[in-house]
N, C-alpha and C positions, 0 to 999 in steps of 0.2 A: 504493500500500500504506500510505501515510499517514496516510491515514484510517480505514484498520483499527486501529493505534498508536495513535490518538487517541478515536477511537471506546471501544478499552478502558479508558482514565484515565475518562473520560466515565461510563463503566459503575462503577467501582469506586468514584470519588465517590460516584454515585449512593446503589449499595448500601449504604458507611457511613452516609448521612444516613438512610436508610430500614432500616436497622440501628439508627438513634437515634433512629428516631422524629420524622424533620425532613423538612420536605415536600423534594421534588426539585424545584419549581420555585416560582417567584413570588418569595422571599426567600433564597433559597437561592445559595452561595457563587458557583453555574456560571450564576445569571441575569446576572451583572454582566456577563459574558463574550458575550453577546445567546442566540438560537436556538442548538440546538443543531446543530452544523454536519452532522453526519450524518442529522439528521432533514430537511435539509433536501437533501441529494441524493438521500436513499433515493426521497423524494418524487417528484426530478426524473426518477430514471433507472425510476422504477414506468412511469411515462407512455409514454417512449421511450428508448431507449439511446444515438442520437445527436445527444445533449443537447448535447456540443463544437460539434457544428453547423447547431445551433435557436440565433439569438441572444437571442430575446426569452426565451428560459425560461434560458438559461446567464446573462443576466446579470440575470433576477429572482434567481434563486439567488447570485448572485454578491452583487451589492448586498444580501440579508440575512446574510451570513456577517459576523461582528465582527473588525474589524483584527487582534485576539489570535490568534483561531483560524488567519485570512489566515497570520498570523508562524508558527503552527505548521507548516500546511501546507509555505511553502516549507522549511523546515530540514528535519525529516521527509520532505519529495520528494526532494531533495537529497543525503539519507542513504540512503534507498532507490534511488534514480538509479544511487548509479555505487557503492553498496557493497551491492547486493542479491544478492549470487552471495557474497558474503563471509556473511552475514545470514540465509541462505535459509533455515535450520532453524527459528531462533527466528521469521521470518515468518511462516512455512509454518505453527508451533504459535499462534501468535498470530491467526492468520487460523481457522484451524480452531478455537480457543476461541469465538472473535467471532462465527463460524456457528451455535454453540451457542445463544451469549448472546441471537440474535435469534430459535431456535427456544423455547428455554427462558422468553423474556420471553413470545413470544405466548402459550405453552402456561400458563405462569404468573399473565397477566393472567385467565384464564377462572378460575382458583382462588384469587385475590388474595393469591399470596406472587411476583410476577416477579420482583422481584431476589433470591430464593433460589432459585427453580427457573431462572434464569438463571445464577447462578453454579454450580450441578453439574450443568449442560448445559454450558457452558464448560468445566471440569473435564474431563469426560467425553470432548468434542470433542476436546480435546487431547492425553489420553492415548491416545486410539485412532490419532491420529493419528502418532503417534511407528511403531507399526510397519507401516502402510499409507503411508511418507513420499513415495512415489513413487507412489500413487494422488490423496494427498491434493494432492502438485503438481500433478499431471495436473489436476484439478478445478478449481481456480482461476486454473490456464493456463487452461483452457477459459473459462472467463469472462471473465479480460483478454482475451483473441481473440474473444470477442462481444461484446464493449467496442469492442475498435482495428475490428476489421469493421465493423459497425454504423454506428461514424465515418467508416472509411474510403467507404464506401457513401457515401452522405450527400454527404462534402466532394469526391468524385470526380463528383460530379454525378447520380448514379444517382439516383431518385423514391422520396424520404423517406419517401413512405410504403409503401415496401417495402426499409426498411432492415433489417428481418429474417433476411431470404435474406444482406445481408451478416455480421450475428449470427451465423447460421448458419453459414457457411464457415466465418469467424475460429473457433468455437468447437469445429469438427470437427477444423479442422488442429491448433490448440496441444493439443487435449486428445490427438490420435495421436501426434503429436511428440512424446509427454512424454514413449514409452516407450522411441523409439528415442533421442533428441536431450534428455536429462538437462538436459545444463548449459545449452544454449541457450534452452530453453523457461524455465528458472527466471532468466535471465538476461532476457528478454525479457518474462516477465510482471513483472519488478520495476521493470525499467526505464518498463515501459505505464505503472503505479502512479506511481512515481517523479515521471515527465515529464508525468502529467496532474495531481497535486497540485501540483508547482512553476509550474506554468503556471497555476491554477487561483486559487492563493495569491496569486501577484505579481498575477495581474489582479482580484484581486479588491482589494489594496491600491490600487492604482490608482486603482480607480472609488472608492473613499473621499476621493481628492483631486479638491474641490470644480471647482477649475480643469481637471481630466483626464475626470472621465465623460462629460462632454458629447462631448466630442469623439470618445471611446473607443468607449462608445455606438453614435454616428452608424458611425462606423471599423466595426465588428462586422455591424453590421446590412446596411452593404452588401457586407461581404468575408464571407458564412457562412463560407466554407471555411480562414478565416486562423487560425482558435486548431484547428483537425484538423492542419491542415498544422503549425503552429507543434510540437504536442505530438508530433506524429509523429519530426519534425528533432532534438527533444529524447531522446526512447525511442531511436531508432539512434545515435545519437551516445551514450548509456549504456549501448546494449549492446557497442559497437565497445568504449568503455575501460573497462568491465568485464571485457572480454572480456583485451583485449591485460593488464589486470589482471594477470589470472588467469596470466597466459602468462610474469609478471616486471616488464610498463612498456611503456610505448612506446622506450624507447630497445632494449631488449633482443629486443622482435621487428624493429622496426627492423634492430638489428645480424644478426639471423637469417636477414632476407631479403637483407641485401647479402653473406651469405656466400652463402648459396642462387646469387644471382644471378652472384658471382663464380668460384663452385666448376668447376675445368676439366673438360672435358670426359674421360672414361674412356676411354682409348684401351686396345688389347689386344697385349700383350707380344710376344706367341706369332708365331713367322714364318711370311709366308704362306709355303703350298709351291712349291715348282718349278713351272712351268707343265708343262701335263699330268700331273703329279701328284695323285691325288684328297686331298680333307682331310679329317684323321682328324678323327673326334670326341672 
């Protein structure tokens, strides 16, 4: 979900310079910073969605993202990881703005005002989405779940090029699940976001150290399935302490279950009868 956050900064620069009349690229304040990092997975995930585990295109994309953005990623992952269930609203408006912003800019660029007709598409996104909150989760569950599918497909062995059909499960199940399972589907799609930004960010700082890509590199290319499984390990381990979060702490379900566990058994007061005597009810 990281990249949703980052992605809107990205947008609202934009729009002030093109509000001033300042190009958006070439000399502009967000070139220093390299490609724009979202234009640069939109790209990757257009192609296939189990980009985790294609290494040659995870780590073209990774090797153009600039150290800065890398630093954003992880803190942003990090914040979404294991505070997305605290967070969910403002996500949730934030993601449904963003959705706007990318309808609005295409629809925009055909009548050459997109960053106005992107910013009251974003508007608009967001206000509708406030009282449809629970359809609008459903939705973007359903896409982290043809996201984690997709990967998991892929990194489990199954024939890349029907990693579709695992798109497809993942995005049937979290999109049903939203309606019955609330907190866990929004717990579980912030965590997917979370633990593939941090994962995504720290590797990509990595391969910026001279002495590390080579080796990183070679590492990736023969292990495809180490950054699905890596990001996987990371998303349940965010949704477990999200969760127990939500519950008080680890020490407080901790303390819960060793009462559970210690609590005697119910025994029944009431005397049996006499033998040969029947028992009232």
């Amino acid at each position: 979900m990281a990249i949703f956050l980052t992605s809107f900064s990205i947008f609202l620069a934009q729009s002030t310079q093109y509000a001033a009349g300042q190009p958006t690229s070439g000399g502009g304040a967000l070139s220093s910073a390299g490609q724009n990092p979202v234009t640069i997975f939109e790209g990757a995930l257009r192609s296939r969605l189990d980009v985790l585990a294609q290494p040659d295109d995870l780590i073209q994309a990774l090797t153009a993202i600039h150290p800065v953005w890398a630093s954003i990623f992880v803190t942003l992952g990090v914040i979404s990881l294991f505070n997305g269930w605290r967070w969910r609203r403002w996500v949730t408006l934030i993601l449904a703005g963003l959705l706007g912003v990318g309808l609005g800019e295409a629809l925009g660029t055909k009548i050459g005002q997109p960053a106005i007709v992107g910013a009251a598409f974003a508007l608009l996104f967001a206000v509708a989405a406030l009282p449809m909150m629970r359809f609008t989760v459903a939705l973007f569950a359903a896409l982290a779940g043809a996201f984690a599918g997709a990967n998991c497909w892929s990194a489990a062995g199954g024939d890349p090029a029907m990693h579709q059909y695992g798109a497809i499960m993942g995005f049937l199940v979290m999109g049903l699940l939203a309606f019955v399972a609330y907190q866990f589907v929004t717990i579980s799609f912030t965590s997917i976001g979370g633990a593939t930004m941090l994962v995504v960010g720290a590797l990509s700082l990595m391969l910026n150290v001279n002495s590390w890509n080579g080796a990183i590199e070679t590492a990736l290319r023969a292990n495809p399935s180490i950054i699905p499984l890596l990001a996987g390990v990371m998303a349940i381990t965010g949704m477990i302490l999200q969760h127990v979060g939500h519950k008080g702490g680890m020490k407080a379900v901790a303390a819960a279950a060793e009462r559970g566990a210690s609590k005697p058994a119910i025994t029944s007061n009431a005397v049996s009868p006499a033998k040969g005597q029947p028992r009232i009810a």
